[in-house]
Each structure stands twice: as C-alpha cells, then as structure tokens.
N, C-alpha and C positions, 0 to 999 in steps of 0.2 A: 169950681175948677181949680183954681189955688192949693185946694184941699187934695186933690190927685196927683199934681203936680208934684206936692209933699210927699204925695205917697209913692209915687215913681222913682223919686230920686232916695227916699228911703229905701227901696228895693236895688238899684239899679249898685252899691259899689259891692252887692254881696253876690253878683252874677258874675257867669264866666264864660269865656268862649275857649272851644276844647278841640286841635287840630293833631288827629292823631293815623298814622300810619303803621299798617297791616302786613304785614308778609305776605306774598302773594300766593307763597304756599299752605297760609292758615284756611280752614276750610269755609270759614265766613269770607273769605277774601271773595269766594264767585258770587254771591248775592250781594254783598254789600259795597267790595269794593275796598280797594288798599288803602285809599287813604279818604276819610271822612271828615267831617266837621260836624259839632254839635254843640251844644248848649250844657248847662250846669247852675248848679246852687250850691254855695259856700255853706253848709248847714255845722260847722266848727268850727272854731279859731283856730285853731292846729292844723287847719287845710283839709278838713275832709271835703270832697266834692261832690255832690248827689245828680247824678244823671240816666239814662239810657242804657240799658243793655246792648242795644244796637251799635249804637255809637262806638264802645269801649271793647268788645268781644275781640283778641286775637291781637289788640294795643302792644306793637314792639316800641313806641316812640311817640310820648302827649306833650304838648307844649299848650300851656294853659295861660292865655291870656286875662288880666281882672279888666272891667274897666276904664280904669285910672291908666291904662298902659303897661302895668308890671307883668311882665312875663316868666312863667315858673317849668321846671320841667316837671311833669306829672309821672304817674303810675298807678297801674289800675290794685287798689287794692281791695277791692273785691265785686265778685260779681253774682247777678240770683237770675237765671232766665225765666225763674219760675215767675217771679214776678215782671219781670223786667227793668230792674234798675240795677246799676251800678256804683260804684262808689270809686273816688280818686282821691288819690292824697297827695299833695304838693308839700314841697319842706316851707313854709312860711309860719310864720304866729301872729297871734294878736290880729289875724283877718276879721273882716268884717262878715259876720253870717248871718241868717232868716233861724228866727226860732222856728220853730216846729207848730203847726195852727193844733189845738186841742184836739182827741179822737171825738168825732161824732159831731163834729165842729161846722160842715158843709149842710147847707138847707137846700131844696129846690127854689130855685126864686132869686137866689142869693148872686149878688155882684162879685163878680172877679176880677182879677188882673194878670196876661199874661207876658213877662218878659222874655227875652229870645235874643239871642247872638246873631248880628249878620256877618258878622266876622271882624274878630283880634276887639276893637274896642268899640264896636260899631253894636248898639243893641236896638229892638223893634217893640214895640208896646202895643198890644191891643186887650179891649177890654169885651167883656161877656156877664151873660148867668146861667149857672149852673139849670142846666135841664133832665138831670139824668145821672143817680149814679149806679144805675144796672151794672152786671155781668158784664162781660167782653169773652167773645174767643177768637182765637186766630187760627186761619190756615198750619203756622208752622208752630204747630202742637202746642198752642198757646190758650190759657185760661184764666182770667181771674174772677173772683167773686163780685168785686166791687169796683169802679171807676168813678172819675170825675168827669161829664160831656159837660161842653163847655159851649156857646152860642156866636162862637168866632173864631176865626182859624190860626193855627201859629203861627205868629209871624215872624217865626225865623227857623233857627236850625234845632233839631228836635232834641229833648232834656231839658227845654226849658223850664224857669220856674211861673209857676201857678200859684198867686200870693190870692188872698185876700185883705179887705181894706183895712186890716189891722197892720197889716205887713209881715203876716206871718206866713208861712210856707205851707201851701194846702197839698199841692200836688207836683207830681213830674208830666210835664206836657211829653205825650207819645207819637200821635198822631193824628191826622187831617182825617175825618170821615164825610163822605159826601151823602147824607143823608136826604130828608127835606132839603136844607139848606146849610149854611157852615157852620161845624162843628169842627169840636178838637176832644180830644181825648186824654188825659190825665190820668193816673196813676197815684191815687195814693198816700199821701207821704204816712201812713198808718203804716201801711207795708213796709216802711224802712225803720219807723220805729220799732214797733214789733218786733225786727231782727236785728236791731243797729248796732250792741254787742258781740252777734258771733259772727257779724259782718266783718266787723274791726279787728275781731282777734284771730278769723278763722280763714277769712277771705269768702267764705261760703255759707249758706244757713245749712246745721249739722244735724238738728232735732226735729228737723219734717223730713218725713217718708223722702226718699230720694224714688223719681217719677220715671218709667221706662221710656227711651227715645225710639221712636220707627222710621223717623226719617222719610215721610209723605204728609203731601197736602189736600188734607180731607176737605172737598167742598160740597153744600149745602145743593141739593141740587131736586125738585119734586117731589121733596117730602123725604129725598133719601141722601146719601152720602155718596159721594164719588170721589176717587181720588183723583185729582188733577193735577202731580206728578209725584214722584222719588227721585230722593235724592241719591246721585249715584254714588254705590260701595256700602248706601246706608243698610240698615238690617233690614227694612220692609223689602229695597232692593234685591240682595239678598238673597231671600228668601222666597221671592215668588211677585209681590206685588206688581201692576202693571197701572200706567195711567188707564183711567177708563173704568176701571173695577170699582161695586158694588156692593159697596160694606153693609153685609144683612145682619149679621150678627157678632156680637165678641163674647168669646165666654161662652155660650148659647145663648144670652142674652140679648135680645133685639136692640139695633139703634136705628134713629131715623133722625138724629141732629147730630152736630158737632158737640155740642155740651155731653150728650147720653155717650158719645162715642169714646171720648175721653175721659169721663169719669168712672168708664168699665176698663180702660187699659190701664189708667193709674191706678189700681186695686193691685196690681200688678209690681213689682223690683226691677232694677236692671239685672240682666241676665237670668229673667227669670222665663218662658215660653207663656205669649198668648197665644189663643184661638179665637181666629177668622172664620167666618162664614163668607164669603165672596159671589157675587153675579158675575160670570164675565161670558159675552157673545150669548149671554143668552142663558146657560149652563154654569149652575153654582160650583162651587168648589171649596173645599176647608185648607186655608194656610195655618201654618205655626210660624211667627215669630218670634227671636229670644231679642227683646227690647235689650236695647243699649242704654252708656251713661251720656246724655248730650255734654256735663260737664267736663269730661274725661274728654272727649270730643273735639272740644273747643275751647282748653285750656292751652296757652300761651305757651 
C-alpha cells in the first residue's frame, strides 16, 4: 500500500488541470461546448503539456493549473486529430514531468494507474489492467491502430494521465466505454512520441498523408453502415448526403464496417473527389464527394 502511495504522489506534481474557453463561433464550439475542462501530463520541463484533442480544439484562452496551486496561462501549441492528442505549452521551467513509458512497454495483464483533474488543484486516482490494446474507431471520422482499455473508469476530466507503476507515462486517458463492464480508454503515448518533434516545431504532423474530412457519422448498423448525421455546410452535407443513408460502397469497393469505410476514403487527399455508392428509401444512388481539410477547419 505504502508502495502506491509513493507511487501516486510521484505522479501527481507532474499533472495538470486545463480550463480553457472557445469561441462560440469556432466550429467545435456546437458539439463540445465553449468552455471545457480537462486533464494533462507535464511530459517537459519547458512546459510542454500532453492532452486531448477534444479538450484543446478552437482554445482562445487556457489557464493551466499544476497541483501545487501555480497557475500558468497556456497555449495550444499543437494539435493531431488524427490521433487525438494535443499539446500545450506554458511559459514555466524546470517543471516537473513523466518520462515517456518505453514503446512496446504495455502487456495484457498489466497494472496501471490513472490520474485525473477534478478541477484547479483537485485530482482523482483510480487503478486498473490493461485488457486490450486493439484498434479503436469513432463515429466522427476517427481511427487508430492501437489503444490502451483499461478495467476502470476515468476519474476525472479526460487527458488524463495513464502511468504505470514505474511512474512512467504509458498513455492519454480518452474515454469512458461501456462495455461488459468499466472501461477507459487511452491513447498511446507512442503516438506522441513518434511525432513529438514536428509537433513542437510545426504545430502539426507534416509527413503523414493528410486524411479527407466528410463531415458525417458513420454508424455500424446490421452488418452495414448508416449514416447517422452530417454535419451542417460540411462537404458530405453538401454534396448530397442524408441521415439514414447506406454506404454500399466507396470507390467501388464494398464496405460493411467503420474500419473498411475509412480506410477506402483515406486512400483519398483533401480536395480530392470520392465515390459513393448509397441505399437510400430503398433505391441506390452514386454521390461524389471532394473531402475537405478537417485541420484547415478547425484551426483557431
């Protein structure tokens, strides 16, 4: 017991709680909301901040609480939807950070620790093991190869950090999945190393294909795809899409998952024309879409 104790408080002065406001005119402002709160990991002394995409997207104003009480103003300086992390930089030094846990470092089986903001100096601890580091996809055109599921739920505001019992920084806690039973979801921290150079210098990862945005939410629906809405002015919008509609094919290539559906449109650039195959009332129909940049999009 003593021994996690140690380990808690070894983790807990390099966390942060992250309270940042949106313009109501940014276009994440209607799903997410003007003003949020989340969670972060000090992973530099120089103040880099490792969090959420969610959290940080559209960021006019962050005020970054550590711990200890010190209050910093923030700035997003860089963001990856693709993955879903962000990055914040405060002007502080000599902060206290989480190294980086090794790649290949997470086992199944394996004990974790998750810390979590409840807000300003207030953090929440719960512990788990790792059950899962499958795929993930999401409704809003979201994919990764690899995650960390975790056997406990966040408990707190989401970016938090996902240590292991070395103290090192395994992952970014994403989100609560209601599976069997409580899970959390994690992200990573391979993904942010992998890019954490042209993060820093670029604000963006510049050497992966850049992905075309459509701007709808594919759901899983009897073996088939439906979409269950667009977003409005978006390109799917547009161009034709409806909720309700029956994605048979892209390309001419058949899909019948979220995974197959998205790995035939990112084949694809922004502004480049995909082709749909569609069901709708009954009677197919072929749309062209010219995919957008979601970055361009939803830049600040």
């Amino acid at each position: 017991m003593n021994g996690h104790i140690g380990l808690i408080h070894s983790i807990l002065p390099a966390t942060a709680d992250l309270h940042i406001m949106v313009p109501e005119s940014h276009p994440s402002a209607r799903n997410l909301g003007s003003e949020r709160v989340g969670s972060g990991t000090i992973v530099d002394p120089d103040g880099y901040i490792l969090t959420v995409h969610y959290v940080a997207v559209g960021a006019s104003s962050i005020t970054v609480t550590l711990a200890d009480g010190e209050q910093y103003p923030g700035q997003v300086a860089a963001l990856d939807q693709e993955t879903g992390l962000a990055l914040i930089k405060i002007p502080g030094r000599d902060l206290p950070f989480l190294k980086l846990a090794a790649p290949d470092s997470i086992a199944l089986g394996q004990p974790v620790v998750m810390v979590a903001s409840s807000g300003e100096t207030g953090r929440r601890v719960s512990g788990g093991y790792v059950t899962s580091t499958d795929g993930y996809d999401g409704q809003w055109e979201y994919m990764i190869d690899n995650t960390i599921r975790v056997t406990a739920f966040n408990p707190g505001y989401g970016g938090g950090t996902l240590a292991n019992f070395r103290g090192e920084l395994a992952g970014v806690v994403s989100l609560n999945l209601n599976e069997v039973g409580k899970f959390s979801l994690a992200i990573p921290v391979e993904y942010y190393r992998k890019y954490e150079q042209e993060l820093k210098q670029f604000g963006q990862v510049r050497s992966r294909p850049r992905r075309p945005w459509l701007g709808f939410y594919p759901q899983p629906f009897a073996g088939h795809i439906v979409i269950g809405g667009v977003t409005p002015g978006g390109p799917a919008e547009r161009h034709g899409f409806k909720e309700g509609d029956i994605i048979l094919t892209v390309e001419k290539t058949p899909v019948r998952s979220r995974p197959e559906l998205y790995q035939e449109m990112w084949k694809k650039r922004p502004g480049e024309r995909i082709s749909f195959r569609i069901l709708r009332d009954e009677q197919s129909l072929d749309l062209e879409v010219i995919g957008g940049d979601r970055a361009e999009r939803y830049r600040s």
